[in-house]
C-alpha positions in Angstrom: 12.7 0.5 -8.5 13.2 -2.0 -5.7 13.7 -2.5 -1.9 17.2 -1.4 -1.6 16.3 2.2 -3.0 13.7 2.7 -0.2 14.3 1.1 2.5 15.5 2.4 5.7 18.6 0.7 6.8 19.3 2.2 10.3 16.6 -0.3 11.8 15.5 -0.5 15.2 15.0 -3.9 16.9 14.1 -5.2 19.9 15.0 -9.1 21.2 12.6 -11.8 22.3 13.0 -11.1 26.1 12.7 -7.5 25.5 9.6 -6.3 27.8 6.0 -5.3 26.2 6.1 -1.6 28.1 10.2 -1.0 26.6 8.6 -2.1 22.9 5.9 0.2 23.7 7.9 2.9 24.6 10.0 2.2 21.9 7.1 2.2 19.4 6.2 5.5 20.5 8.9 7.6 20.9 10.5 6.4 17.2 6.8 7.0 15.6 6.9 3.5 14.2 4.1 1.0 14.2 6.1 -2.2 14.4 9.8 -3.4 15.6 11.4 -6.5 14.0 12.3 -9.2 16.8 15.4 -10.6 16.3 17.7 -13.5 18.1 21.2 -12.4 19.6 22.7 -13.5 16.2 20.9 -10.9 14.1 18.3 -13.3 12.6 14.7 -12.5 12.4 12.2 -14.3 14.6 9.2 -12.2 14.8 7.4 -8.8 14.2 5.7 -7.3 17.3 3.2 -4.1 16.0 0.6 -2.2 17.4 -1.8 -5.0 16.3 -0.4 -7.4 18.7 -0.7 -5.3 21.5 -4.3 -3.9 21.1 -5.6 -6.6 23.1 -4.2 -6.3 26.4 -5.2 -7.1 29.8 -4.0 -3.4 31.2 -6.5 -1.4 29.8 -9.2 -3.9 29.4 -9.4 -4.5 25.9 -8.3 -8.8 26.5 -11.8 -9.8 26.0 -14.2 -12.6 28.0 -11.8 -14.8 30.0 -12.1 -18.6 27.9 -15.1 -19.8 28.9 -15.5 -23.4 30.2 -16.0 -25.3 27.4 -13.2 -24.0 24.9 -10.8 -24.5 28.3 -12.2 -28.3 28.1 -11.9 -28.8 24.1 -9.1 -26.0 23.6 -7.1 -25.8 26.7 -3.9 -25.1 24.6 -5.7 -22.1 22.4 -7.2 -20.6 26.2 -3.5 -20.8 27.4 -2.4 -19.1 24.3 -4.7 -16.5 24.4 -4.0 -15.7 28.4 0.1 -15.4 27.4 -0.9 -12.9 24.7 -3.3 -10.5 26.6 -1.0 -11.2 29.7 2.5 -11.6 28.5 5.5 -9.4 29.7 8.3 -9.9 26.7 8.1 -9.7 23.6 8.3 -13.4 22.7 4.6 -13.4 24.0 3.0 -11.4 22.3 5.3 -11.3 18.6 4.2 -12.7 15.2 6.3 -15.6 14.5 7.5 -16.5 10.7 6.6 -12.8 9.7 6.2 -12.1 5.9 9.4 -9.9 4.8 11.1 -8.8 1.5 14.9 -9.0 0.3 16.7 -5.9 -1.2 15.9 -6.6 -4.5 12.3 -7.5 -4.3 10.2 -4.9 -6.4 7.9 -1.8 -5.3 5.0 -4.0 -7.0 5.7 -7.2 -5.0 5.6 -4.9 -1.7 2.6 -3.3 -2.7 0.9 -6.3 -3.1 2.5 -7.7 -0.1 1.1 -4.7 2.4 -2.5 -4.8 0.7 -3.2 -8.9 1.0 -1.5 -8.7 4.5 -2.6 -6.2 5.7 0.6 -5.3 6.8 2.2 -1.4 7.3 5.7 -2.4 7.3 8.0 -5.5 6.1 11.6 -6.9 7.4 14.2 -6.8 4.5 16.2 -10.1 4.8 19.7 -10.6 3.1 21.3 -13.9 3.3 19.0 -14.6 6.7 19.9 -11.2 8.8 17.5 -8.1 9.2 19.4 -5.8 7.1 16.3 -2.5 6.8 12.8 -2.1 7.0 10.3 -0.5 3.9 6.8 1.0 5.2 3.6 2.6 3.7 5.1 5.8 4.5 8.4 5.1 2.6 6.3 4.4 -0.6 3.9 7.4 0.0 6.8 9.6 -0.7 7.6 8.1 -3.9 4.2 8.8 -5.1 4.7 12.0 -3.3 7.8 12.6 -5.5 6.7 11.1 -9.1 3.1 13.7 -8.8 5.3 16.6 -8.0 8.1 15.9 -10.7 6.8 17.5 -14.2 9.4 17.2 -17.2 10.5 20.1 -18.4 10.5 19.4 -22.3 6.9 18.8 -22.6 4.9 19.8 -25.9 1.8 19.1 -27.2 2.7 16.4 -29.1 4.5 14.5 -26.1 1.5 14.9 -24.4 -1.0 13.8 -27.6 1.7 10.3 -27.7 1.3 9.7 -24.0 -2.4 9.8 -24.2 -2.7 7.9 -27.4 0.0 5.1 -26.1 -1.7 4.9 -22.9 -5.4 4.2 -24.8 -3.9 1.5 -26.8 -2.6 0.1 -23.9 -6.0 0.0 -21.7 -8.5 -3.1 -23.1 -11.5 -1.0 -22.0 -11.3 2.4 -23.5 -13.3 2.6 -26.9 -11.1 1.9 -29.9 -13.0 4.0 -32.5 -14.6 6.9 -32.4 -12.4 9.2 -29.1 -10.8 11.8 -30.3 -7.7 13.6 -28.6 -6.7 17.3 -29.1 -4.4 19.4 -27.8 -3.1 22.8 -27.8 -1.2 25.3 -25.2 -1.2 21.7 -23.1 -4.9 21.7 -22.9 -6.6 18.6 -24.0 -9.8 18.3 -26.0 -11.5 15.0 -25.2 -14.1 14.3 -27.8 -16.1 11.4 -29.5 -17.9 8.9 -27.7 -17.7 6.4 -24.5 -20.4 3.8 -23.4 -20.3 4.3 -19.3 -19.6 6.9 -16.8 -16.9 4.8 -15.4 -15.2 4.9 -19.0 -15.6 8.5 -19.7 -13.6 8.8 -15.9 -11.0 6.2 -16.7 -10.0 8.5 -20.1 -10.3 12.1 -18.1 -7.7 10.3 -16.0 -5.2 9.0 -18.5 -5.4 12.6 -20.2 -4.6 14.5 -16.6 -1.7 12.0 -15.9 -0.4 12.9 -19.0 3.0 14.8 -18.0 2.9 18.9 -18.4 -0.8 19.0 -19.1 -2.4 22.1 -17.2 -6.3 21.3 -18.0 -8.8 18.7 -19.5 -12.0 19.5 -20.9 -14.4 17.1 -21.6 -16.1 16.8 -24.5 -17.3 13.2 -24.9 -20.5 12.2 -26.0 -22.2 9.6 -23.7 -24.0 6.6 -25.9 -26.4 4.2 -23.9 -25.6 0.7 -25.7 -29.2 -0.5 -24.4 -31.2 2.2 -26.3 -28.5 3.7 -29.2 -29.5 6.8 -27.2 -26.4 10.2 -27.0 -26.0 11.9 -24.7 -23.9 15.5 -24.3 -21.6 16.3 -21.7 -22.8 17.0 -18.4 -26.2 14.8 -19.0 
């Protein structure tokens, strides 16, 4: 799945010169915690979000004024500072060269994108002109979607292939010695794991299993320190 499947197309925008309290207002009344800035040709030049704006001058969150020696060494970082805690348009207070996405960039890449940013919503370019914007929210509802979805033709073997494919496939789970079971879509876990954090990581690949109703966990804890088993629940 990619961009062009998710993102909203009907994109509001604002231009450089549009005032802070109309971006605002904006924000606000279209529940949105960022507008893309763009130029009168349709091309990006900035992102203004409720991050840019939580430093304001208004309601007295700007900060100490630049003291005297940063105004002596820095006098173009003080100034900068002012036209951001002070600035009436947009084009004062924006992120320039914001990060964005095209249509075909992947669910992965965005995901990626929004947790090493820290970033709630990205501009989707095509050929240079803001063409939709994909948020948190948009990829929420996938999950939302693929946790409700259960296939209908599930049977205790799909769901004994699933778990076995998906143990092969994860370099930490034991190898030897775990045992899967399962009947009337219950699974059985049995055998033995080396950590707490394993013996989780395994109840979780059995309950992501598709059309299985319960897990029960019968793994046997061994301490690799002292050879020591333990039963479940200890």
């Amino acid at each position: 799945m990619n961009v062009s499947e998710l993102m909203k197309r009907d994109t509001i925008s604002v231009l450089p010169g549009t005032t802070v309290a109309d971006a605002a207002r904006i924000m606000l009344a279209n529940h949105v915690s960022g507008l893309p800035v763009v130029d009168e040709a349709g091309a990006l030049v900035g992102i203004v979000t409720e991050g840019d704006l939580l430093r304001r001058a208004e309601i007295g969150t700007d900060g100490k004024p630049a003291g005297w020696l940063k105004s002596l060494l820095l006098p173009s970082a003080a100034a900068s500072d002012y036209v951001h805690t002070h600035a009436r348009h947009v084009s004062g207070v924006m992120t320039h060269n914001p990060v964005f996405v095209t249509p075909e960039t992947g669910l992965a890449e965005v995901a990626d994108l929004m947790i090493r940013k820290h970033i709630k919503r990205l501009p989707v370019l095509s050929q240079g002109k803001l063409v939709g914007v994909i948020s948190r929210t948009d990829l929420l509802r996938v999950l939302a979607r693929r946790l409700i979805d259960v296939p209908t033709a599930v049977t205790d073997e799909s769901i004994g292939h699933y778990i076995e494919a998906e143990l092969a496939h994860a370099h930490w789970a034991p190898k030897s010695g775990l045992r899967v079971k399962v009947q009337d879509k219950v699974v059985t876990l049995s055998g033995t794991i080396f950590s707490d954090e394993e013996r989780q990581a395994v109840t979780v690949i059995a309950e992501n299993a598709p059309g299985v109703k319960e897990v029960k966990d019968d793994m046997m804890f061994v301490d690799p320190g002292s050879g020591l088993a333990f039963p479940p629940g200890d």
